[in-house]
N, C-alpha and C positions, 0 to 999 in steps of 0.2 A: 295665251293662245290667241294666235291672228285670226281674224273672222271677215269676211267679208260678207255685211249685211244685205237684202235689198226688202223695203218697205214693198215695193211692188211684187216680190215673188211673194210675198206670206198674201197677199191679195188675191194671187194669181191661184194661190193652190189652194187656200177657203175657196173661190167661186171656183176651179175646179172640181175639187174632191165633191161638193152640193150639186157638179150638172155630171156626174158616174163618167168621170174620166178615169183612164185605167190604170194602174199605181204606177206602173214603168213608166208612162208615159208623163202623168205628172211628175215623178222623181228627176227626170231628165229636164224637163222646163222648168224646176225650182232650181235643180244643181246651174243649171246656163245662166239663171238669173243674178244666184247668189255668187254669183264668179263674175260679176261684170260691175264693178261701182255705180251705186246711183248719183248720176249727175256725178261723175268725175271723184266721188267721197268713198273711199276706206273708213269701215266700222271697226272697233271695236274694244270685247267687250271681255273682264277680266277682272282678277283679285285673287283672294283666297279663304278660304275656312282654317280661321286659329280657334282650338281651345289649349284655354290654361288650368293647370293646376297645380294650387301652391300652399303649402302650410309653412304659417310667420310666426316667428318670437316676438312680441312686442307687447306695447303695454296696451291696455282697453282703452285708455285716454283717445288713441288712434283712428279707433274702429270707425267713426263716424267723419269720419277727413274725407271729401273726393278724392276718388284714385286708389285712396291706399291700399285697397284688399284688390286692389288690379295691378298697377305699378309702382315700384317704386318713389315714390316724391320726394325729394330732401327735407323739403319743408315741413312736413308731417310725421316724422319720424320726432316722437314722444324721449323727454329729456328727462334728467331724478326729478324733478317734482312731480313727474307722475306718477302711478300705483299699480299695484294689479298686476306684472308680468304673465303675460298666458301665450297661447299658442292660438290662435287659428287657423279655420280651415276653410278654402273659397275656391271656387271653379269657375271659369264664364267664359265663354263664345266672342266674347265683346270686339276684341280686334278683328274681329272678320270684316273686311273689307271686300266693295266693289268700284272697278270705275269702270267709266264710258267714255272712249274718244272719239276723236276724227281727223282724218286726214282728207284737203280735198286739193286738188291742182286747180291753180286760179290762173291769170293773167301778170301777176305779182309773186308769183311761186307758189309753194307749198303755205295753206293756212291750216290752222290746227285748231284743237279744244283738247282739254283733258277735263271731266269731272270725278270727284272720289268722295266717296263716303267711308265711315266704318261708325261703329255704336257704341263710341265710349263718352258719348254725352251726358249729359244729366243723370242720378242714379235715380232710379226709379225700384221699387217694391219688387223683393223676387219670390213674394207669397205661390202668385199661380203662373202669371207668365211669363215673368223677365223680359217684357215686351220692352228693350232699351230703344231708346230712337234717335235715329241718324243723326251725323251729325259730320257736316263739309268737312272735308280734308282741306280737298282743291279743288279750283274752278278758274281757269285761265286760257288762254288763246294763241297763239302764235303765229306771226307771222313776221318772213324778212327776218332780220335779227330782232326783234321783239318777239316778248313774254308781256302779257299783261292777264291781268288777276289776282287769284288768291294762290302763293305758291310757297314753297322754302323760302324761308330769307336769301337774298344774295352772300349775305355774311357768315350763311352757313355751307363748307363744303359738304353735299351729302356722303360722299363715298368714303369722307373718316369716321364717317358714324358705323361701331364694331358690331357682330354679327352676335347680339343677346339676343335671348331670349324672351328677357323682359321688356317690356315696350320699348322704353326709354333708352335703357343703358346707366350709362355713366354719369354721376354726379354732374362733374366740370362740363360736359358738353354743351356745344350750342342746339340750341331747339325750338326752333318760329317757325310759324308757318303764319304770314301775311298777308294782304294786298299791295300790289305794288306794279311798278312799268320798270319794265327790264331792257336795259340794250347791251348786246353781247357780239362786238364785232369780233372776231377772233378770239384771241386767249383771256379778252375781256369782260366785264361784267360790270355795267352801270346800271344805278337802281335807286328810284326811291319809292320809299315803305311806309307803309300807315304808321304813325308815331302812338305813343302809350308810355304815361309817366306814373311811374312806381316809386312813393318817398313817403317815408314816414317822421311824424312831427318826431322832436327832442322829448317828446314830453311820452310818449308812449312808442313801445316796438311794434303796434301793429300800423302792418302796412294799407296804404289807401292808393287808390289810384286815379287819374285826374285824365282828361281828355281836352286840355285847353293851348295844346301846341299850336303854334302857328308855321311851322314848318318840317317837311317830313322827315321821314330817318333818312340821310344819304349814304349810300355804300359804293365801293369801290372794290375787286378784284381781280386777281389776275389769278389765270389757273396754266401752269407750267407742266406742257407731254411728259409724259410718263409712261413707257409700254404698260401695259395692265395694270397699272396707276393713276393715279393723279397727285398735285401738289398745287397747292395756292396760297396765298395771301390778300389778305382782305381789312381795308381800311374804314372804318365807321363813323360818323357823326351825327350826336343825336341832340336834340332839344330837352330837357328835364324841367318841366312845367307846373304851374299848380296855380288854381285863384280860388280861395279859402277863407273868408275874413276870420272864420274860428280860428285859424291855424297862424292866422298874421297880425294879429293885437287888434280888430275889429277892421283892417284893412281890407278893402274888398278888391284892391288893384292886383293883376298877374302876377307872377314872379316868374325868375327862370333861372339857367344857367346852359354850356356848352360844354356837350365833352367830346370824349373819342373812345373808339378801341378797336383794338390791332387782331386780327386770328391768324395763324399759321397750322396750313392742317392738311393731311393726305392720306393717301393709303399708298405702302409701297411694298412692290414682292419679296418675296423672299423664295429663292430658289426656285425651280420652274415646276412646281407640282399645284400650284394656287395657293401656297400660303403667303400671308403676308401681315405686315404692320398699319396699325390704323391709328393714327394721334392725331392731336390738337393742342396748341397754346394759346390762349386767350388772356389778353388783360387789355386793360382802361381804366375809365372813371365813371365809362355812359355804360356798362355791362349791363347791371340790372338784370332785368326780365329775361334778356339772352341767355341766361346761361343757369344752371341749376332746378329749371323748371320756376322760374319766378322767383329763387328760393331767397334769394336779395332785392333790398332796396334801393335802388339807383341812386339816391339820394337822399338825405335828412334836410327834414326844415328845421333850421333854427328857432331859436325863441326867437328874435327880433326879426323870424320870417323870411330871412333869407336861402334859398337853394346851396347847400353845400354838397356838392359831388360826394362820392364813395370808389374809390379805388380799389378794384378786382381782381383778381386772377386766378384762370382757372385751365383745367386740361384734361386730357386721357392716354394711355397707351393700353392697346389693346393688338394681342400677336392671335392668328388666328393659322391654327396648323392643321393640315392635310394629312389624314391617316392613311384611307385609303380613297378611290372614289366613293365611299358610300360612307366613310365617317370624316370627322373633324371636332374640332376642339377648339376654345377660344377663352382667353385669360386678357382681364379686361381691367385695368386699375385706376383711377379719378381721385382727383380730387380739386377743392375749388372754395378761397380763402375771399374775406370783406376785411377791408384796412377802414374799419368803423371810424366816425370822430371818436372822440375820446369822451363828449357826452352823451353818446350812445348808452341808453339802460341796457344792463344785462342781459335782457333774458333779447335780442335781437341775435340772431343768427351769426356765427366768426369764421364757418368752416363745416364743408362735408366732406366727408369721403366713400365712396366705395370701393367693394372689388365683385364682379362677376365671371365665375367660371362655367362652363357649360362641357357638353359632349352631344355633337347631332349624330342620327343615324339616318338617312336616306335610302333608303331600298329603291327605288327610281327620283326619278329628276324633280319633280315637284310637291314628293310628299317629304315631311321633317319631323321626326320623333326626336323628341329632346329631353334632358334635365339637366338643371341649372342652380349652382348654390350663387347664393346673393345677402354681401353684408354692405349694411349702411350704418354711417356714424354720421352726429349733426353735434358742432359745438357751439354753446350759445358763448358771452360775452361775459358772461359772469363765473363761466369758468363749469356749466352743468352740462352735461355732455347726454347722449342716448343712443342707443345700438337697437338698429332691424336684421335682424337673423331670417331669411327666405327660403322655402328648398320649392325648385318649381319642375315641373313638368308640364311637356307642350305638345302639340299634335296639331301639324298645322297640312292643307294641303290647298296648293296652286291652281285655279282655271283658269 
């Protein structure tokens, strides 16, 4: 919902309404005000109220993972060596979301802001008030063909990402949200991105993470018209870094390595009722973190310490069909493979998959009643596999 604010009418109608001015009369000088931008700036202000509710098959090993009695995560989906299979049962508010913008006319065009929150940060205790706390979406600016901020990856098209229920979605997808400077002259999209290296030593599968790059992520794409579509392709190169003397035979100097990876992704219609197709292919060697929710390691250090890449690839299709205006239905399938070295220990991650099917039912335009069956599978290296079984329901509405 568009709003046009003004800091000076909500001024004007406190010191009104405190000197018995008469309701018509202020209602008329707030309506003039708030329909006039201050100093040349459009407000505004908007999100929505989601609740979830879901009961999971899985093992208790699980229960205490971030995320996972909220969405989906590949990485936390519990393999046989766990115990316990049970069921629970969890509800929360959490993705309710707000943001705040601006729009102002300047002497250089239009400059902008978007900020966003929602409350799926840190878990905190849901004894008495499940008092969750904020936690940045976005926080970015625009102006001229720049974007700078905290935003989507350039390497992520948003509008292939499918219409679930669950946060996420789909295993294979891409899903960053970073700081970066963006230039986007036409159908294109240059960018670089705060870097973050994900590798784990030979000698154990958990993974660490390092902040010793010396150059950021570089992205490249192009996004191809498409009436009530899109399509793009997007070319990546990232830095894979570490300085560890534990991890490098007492060496305390950098290491590194260079990769790449490729995306192909869009949404395209089908038939002129608003259904349509929404995929992605993804692969390289620099994936990593992009893709599965962190659920891979970009890389292994060797024993003698050197950066060996990891070779990815991952994807979605997801068709989403128009019943009538007030229903729809979406059938959503992933999955997303790691070409391990071959001294990779077992229990590191080889493979997820999912599948999400849903049914919306809209009675008007911005409320969404839903439910959503959702399976995940995770195979580790050693050959031990684990299933999330999900049945969710959702109740989300627009301001």
């Amino acid at each position: 919902m568009n709003k046009k604010l003004s800091v000076t009418a909500l001024a004007i109608a406190i010191g009104a309404a405190s000197s018995g001015v008469q309701a018509q009369d202020l209602e008329e000088r707030v309506s003039a005000l708030e329909n006039t931008p201050l100093a040349n700036t459009n407000f505004d202000v908007g999100g929505f109220v989601k609740m979830d509710s879901h009961v999971t098959r899985a093992t208790d090993s699980a229960s205490g993972e971030y995320g996972f009695e909220n969405f989906l995560v590949p990485g936390a989906i519990p393999t046989d060596n766990a115990t316990n299979s049970s069921y629970n049962y969890n509800m929360n508010a959490r993705q309710s979301r707000i943001f705040f913008s601006t729009d102002t006319e300047t002497d250089i065009g239009n400059v902008g802001t978007y900020v966003e929150i929602d409350f799926l940060g840190s878990d905190i205790d849901e004894d008495v008030s499940s008092s969750y706390s904020p936690r940045l979406r976005h926080a970015f600016m625009t102006f001229q063909d720049f974007t700078i901020g905290q935003t989507w990856s350039t390497f992520f098209n948003v509008s292939s990402l499918p219409e679930n229920l669950d946060f996420v979605g789909p295993v294979g997808t891409v899903f960053v949200r970073q700081t970066q400077i963006r230039y986007s002259p036409g159908n294109w999209d240059f960018a670089i991105e705060n870097p973050q290296s994900t590798t784990a030593p030979v000698s154990t599968a958990s993974e660490s993470e390092f902040d010793q790059n010396r150059m950021p992520d570089l992205v490249a794409r192009y996004n191809a018209p498409i009436d009530n579509g899109s399509a793009s392709v997007a070319v990546m190169g990232r830095e894979i870094a570490y300085r560890d003397a534990s991890l490098n035979n007492g060496d305390d100097s950098r290491e590194s390595a260079y990769g790449y990876a490729v995306s192909l992704a869009g949404k395209f219609p089908v038939g002129d009722n608003g259904s349509d197709i929404r995929a992605q292919l993804n692969a390289g060697n620099a994936l990593g973190r992009y893709i599965a929710l962190n659920g891979f390691q970009a890389a292994q250090i060797e024993a003698d310490g050197d950066v060996e890449l990891v070779d990815q690839v991952s994807g979605h299709v997801s068709y989403r069909h128009i019943w009538t205006p007030q229903w729809r239905s979406n059938l959503t399938v992933s999955h997303a493979s790691a070409d391990n070295p071959d001294a990779t220990l077992g229990t590191a991650a080889k493979s997820y998959t999912s599948t999400h099917a849903n049914l919306i039912y809209s009675p008007i335009s911005n409320l969404d009643l839903g439910g959503e069956v959702i399976w995940g599978d995770k195979e580790l290296e050693n050959g031990s596999n684990g299933e999330l079984h999900r049945l969710q329901f959702t109740a989300k509405l627009g301001f």
